[in-house]
N, C-alpha and C positions, 0 to 999 in steps of 0.2 A: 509880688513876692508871696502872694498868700496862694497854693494849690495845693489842697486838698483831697484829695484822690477817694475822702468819702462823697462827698458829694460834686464833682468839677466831671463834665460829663468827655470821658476823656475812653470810654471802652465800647467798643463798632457793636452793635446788635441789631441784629433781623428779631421784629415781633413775630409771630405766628397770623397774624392779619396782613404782614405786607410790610409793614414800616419798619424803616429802616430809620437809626437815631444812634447817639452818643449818650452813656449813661454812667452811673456814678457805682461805686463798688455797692452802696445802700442799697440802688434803685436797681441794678442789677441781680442782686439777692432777693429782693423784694416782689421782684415781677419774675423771677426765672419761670414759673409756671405758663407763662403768658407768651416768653421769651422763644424764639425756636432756634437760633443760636447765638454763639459771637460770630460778628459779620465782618471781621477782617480780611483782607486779599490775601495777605500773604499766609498758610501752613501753620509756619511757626508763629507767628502772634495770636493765632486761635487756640495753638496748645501751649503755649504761655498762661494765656488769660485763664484757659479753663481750670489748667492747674492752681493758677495762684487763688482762683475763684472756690475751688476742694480744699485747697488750706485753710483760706477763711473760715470754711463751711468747720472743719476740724476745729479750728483754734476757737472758735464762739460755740459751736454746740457739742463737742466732741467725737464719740462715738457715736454712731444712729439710733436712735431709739430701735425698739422691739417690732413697732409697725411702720418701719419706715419705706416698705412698698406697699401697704394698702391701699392710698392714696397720691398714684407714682408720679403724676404730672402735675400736682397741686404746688403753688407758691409755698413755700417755707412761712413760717409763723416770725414776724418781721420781731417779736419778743425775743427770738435765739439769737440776733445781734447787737444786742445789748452792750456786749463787750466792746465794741468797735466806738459805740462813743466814750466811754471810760478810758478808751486811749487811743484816741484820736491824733494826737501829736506823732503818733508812728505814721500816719500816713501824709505828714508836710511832705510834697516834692520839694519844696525851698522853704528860705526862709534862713537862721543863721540857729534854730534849735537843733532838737530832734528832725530827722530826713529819713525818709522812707527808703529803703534799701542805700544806703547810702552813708560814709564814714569816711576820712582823711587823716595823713599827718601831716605835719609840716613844711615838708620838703618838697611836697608833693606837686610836679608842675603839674599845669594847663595843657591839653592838648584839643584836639578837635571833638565836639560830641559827634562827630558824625561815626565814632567807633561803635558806638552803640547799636548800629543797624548793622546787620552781617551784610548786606547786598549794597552798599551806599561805598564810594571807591575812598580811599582815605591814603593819607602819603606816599609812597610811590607805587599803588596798586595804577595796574592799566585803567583807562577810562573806557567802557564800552559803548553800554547803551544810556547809561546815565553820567553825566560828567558835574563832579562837585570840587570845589576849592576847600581846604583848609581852613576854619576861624572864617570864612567869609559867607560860605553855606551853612545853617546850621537847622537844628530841629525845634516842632513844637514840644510845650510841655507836655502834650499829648504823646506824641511818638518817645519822648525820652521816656514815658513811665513803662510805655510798652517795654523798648529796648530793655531798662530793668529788669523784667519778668524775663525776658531772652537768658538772661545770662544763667542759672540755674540748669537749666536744657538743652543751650547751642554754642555756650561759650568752650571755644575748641583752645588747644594749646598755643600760646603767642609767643614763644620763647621764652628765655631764662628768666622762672621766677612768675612765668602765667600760665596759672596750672589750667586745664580746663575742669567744667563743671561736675559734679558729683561721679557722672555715669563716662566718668572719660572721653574717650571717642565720639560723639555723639551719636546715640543708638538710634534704631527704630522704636516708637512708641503706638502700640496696639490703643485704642481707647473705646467701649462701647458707646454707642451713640444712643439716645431715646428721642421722641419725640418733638422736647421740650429742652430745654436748658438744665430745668428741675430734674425730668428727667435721667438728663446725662449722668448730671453730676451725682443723683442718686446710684446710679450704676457703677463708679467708682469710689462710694463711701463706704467702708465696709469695717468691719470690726478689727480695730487693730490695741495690741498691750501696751505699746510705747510711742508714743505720740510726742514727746519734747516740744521745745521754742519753736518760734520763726523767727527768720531773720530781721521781721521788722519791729522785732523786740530786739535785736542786741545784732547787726548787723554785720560785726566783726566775727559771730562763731566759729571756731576751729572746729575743723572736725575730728570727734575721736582717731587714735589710731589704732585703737582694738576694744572690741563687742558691739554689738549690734547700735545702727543708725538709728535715732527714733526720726519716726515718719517726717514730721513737720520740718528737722532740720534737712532731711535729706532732699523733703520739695523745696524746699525755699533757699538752702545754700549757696552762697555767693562766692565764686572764684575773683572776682576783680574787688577792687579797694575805687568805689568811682562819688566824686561831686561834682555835682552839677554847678555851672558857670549861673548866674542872673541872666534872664528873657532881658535882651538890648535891642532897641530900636534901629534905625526903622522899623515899620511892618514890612515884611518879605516873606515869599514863600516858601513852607516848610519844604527841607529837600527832598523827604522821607513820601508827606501824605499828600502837601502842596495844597495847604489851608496858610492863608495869610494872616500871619500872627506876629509878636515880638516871639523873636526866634533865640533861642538857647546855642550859643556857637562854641564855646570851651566847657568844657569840664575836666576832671582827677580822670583814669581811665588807668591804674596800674594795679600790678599784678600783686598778690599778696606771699609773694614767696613761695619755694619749693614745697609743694602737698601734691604727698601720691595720692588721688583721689580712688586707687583702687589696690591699696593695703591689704597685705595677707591677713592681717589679723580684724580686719573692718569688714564687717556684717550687715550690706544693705541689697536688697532686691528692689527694685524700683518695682510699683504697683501697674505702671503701665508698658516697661519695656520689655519687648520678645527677646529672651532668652533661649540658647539654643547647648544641648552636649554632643563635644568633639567626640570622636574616636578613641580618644584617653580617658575622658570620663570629665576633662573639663568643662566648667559651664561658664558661656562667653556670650555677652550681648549681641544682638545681629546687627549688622549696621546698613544703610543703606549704597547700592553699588556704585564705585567710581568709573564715572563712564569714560574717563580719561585713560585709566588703567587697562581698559580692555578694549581688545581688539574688536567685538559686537557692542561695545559701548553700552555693556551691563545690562542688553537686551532679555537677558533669562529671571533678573533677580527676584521679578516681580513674583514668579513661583514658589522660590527658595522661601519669601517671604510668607507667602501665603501658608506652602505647607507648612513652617516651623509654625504658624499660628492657627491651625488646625490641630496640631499634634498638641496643644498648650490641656495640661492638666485639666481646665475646664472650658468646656466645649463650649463655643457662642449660642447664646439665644436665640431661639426663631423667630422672634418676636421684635430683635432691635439687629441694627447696621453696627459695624466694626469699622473703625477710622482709624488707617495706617499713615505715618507722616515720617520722613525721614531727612536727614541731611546727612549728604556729602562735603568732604572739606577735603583736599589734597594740598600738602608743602605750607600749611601755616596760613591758610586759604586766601590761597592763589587760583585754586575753584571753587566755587561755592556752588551746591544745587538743592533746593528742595524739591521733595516730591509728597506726593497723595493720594492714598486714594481712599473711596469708600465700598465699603463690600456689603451688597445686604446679605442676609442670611433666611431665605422665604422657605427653610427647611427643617427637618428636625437635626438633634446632635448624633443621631445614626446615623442618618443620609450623610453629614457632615465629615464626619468617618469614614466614611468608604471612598471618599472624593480625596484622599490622602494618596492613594495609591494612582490615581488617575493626575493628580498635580507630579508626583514627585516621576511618572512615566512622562509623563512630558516633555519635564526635565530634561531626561536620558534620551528622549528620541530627539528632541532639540540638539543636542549638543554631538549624533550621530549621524547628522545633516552631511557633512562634509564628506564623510564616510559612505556614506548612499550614493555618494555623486561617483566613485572609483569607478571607473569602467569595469565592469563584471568580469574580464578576463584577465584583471590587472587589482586586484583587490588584496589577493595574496605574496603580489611582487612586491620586491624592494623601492619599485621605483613609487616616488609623488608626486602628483600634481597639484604644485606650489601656487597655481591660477585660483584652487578652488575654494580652500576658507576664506580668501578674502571677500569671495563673493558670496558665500552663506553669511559671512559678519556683517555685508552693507544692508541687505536685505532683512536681518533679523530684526533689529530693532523697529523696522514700518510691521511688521505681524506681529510682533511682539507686543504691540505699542495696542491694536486694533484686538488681538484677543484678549487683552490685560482688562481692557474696559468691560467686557462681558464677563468677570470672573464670577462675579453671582448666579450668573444663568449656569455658568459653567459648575460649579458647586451645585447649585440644585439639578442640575439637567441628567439628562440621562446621556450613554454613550455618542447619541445624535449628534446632542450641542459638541464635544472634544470635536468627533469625525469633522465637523464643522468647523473648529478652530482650527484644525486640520488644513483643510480645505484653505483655507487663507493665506495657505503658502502656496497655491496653485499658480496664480497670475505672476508672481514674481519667477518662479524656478522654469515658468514658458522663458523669460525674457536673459536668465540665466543660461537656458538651453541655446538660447541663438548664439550667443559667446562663446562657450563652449565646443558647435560642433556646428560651425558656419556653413559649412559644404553642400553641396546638392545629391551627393551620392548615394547611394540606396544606405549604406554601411556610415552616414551621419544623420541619416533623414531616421533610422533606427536608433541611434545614440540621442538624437534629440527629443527624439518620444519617450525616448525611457527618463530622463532627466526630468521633463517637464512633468511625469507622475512623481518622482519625489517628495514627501511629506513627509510627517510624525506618523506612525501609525498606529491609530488610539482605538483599535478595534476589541473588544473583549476578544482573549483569549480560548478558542474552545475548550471544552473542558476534555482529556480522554476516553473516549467509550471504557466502560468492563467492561473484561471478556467476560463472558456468560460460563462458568462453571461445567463440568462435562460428568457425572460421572463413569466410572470404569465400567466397559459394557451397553453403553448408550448405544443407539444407533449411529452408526455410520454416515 
């Protein structure tokens, strides 16, 4: 009953030597310097952690000192968490006091902790690739602390009365990377007026419903009402990480009543979500694509993504990587997917601009695919061939998938690398063309060469000559 989350080694980190270990919120603050990331599998428990790891860093030392990049990769001065032992009791995971993210009332049943992992299958979800029971599989105190920190960030709407987390929907979150841990998290501390509580001061905070969020409550805000059950014997493996421990199989897991978490009159920008303006002049978080929903199975998104976070007020560094993460949730999630990726940036924020116009033509020549394919003397007719997006849609997502991983080269490159990602639609639209225009005829052996050149075409545009001026009376 005694876990402790300052010292109980309960959070995944990669050293910058190699080693990989479990470490304590102290020993993680303490060695960030040393530290070269958090070393969780899954997306979302690495932007959990790092977050809840920046509010620490806020709630014990506040704002950043004056020279707080002089010295970028160095460990923190282990004196600025002082606070942390003077109230230590916020961070019991059990016990029958004070609980770290964590509060109940009375009524409140038991249900499975297995709700606390978004990918772990719970009451009448299908089983897939993982199959768990109810109260029979359960977690360690380890993964439950994680799952905690999930809810601030991934916790999506559960029906009546489970609101999701701050940022509604669950967005895309942009984050700079450094080289260190120290690093990182120097890259997102930055000078802010209103800083407020955490949650693991007063668990239950409401959130205003008009003026501005202060920071601490807006990272750390809790949409569920959740306790955790007592670790029961036997040892069994956890379902989550599959470390053989007394396993946590019930907890509280409800909803804290109806809260718009995105109120007209409530004033919060999240520090790491891409934000994007409509055509009206509205500004609405990006979110990642539901591959369910579309027909190429949201094979484009990964540009839309990039270019809104190119276009962002201030340009990435040359000097550090850009870490994109997102979930998708469809029908109360019935899908679930995360995604990631990492973008370096080996360029300046000029070059980075000009590459705006080359992502978002890509776009538009991607999505003109279908339209390339119209036989040339049928492009202007009424009639369709209803054969051909479905076949630009199976094929998108395998080139999509293959030039998405190069988007660094692609960002610093010049017109080569594009014509190149280009080119990666080649192999696929030969095997298109044989579908297409099967025949031996001269007049399908011509249709199928033209097909099989179809691509994006990422060529600079020439520019037009001037005319050269004449004056009156010149020679002839």
């Amino acid at each position: 009953m005694n876990y402790n989350l300052l010292e109980e080694e309960w959070i995944p980190v990669l050293y910058r030597c190699g080693k990989w270990t479990r470490v304590g919120i102290r020993k993680a603050l303490e060695d960030a310097g040393r530290i070269r990331q958090i070393a969780a599998s899954n997306p979302m428990d690495r932007v959990a952690i790092l977050r809840f790891l920046l509010a620490i860093l806020y709630w014990c030392r506040g704002n950043p000192p004056d020279d707080v990049s002089a010295k970028f990769d160095d460990t923190f001065p282990a004196d600025w968490f002082s606070k942390l032992d003077a109230n230590r009791e916020c961070f019991n995971l059990l016990g029958e006091g004070e609980r770290f993210y964590q509060y109940r009332k009375p009524k409140d049943k038991l249900l499975t902790a297995n709700y606390l992992i978004h990918e772990i299958p719970t009451g009448t979800s299908k089983w897939h690739f993982r199959h768990s029971t109810d109260k029979v599989d359960g977690l360690c105190p380890a993964c439950c602390a994680v799952g905690l920190l999930r809810l601030p960030l991934f916790a999506t709407s559960g029906g009546q009365g489970k609101s999701p987390g701050i940022n509604a929907k669950p967005p895309v979150y942009v984050i700079p990377v450094g080289v260190s841990l120290a690093a990182t998290l120097r890259l997102s501390w930055r000078q802010v007026s209103n800083l407020g509580s955490a949650a693991w001061e007063k668990p239950d905070t409401v959130l205003p419903k008009t003026g501005e969020v202060p920071l601490l409550v807006g990272l750390t805000w809790l949409p569920r009402r959740v306790w955790l059950g007592n670790p029961e014997g036997p040892e069994a493996k956890c379902i989550s990480c599959g470390r053989t421990e007394h396993l946590i199989r019930l907890c509280v897991f409800a909803g804290i009543g109806s809260t718009k978490t995105d109120g007209p009159g409530r004033i919060w920008r999240d520090p790491h979500v891409l934000y994007a303006t409509s055509s009206r002049g509205d500004v609405t978080s990006v979110h990642a694509g539901n591959a369910l929903g579309a027909s190429d199975a949201a094979a484009g998104h990964w540009a839309r993504i990039v270019a809104g976070m190119l276009q962002k007020e201030e340009a990435p560094n040359a000097s550090i990587s850009t870490w994109i993460v997102g979930f998708s949730t469809v029908q109360n999630d019935k899908y679930l997917e995360a995604m990631e990726r990492l973008i370096p940036f080996p360029c300046s924020p000029v070059e980075i601009q000009e590459s705006v116009e080359k992502v978002e033509r890509w776009q538009k020549e991607g999505s003109n695919l279908a339209r390339k394919l119209q036989p040339p003397d049928e492009k202007k007719s009424s009639r369709k061939h209803v054969e051909i997006p479905p076949m630009i849609f199976a094929i998108r997502p395998h080139v999509e998938g293959r030039v998405s991983a190069k988007v660094g080269e692609l960002i610093a490159g010049t017109d080569e690398a594009w014509e190149q990602a280009a080119a990666e639609y080649r192999p696929m639209m030969k095997m298109i063309a044989r579908s297409l225009s099967p025949g031996f005829t001269t007049a399908a052996l011509q249709r199928r060469q033209q097909i099989a050149h179809v691509m994006p075409d990422m060529r600079s545009k020439a520019q037009p000559a001037e005319k050269s001026s004449r004056k009156k009376g010149d020679g002839k």
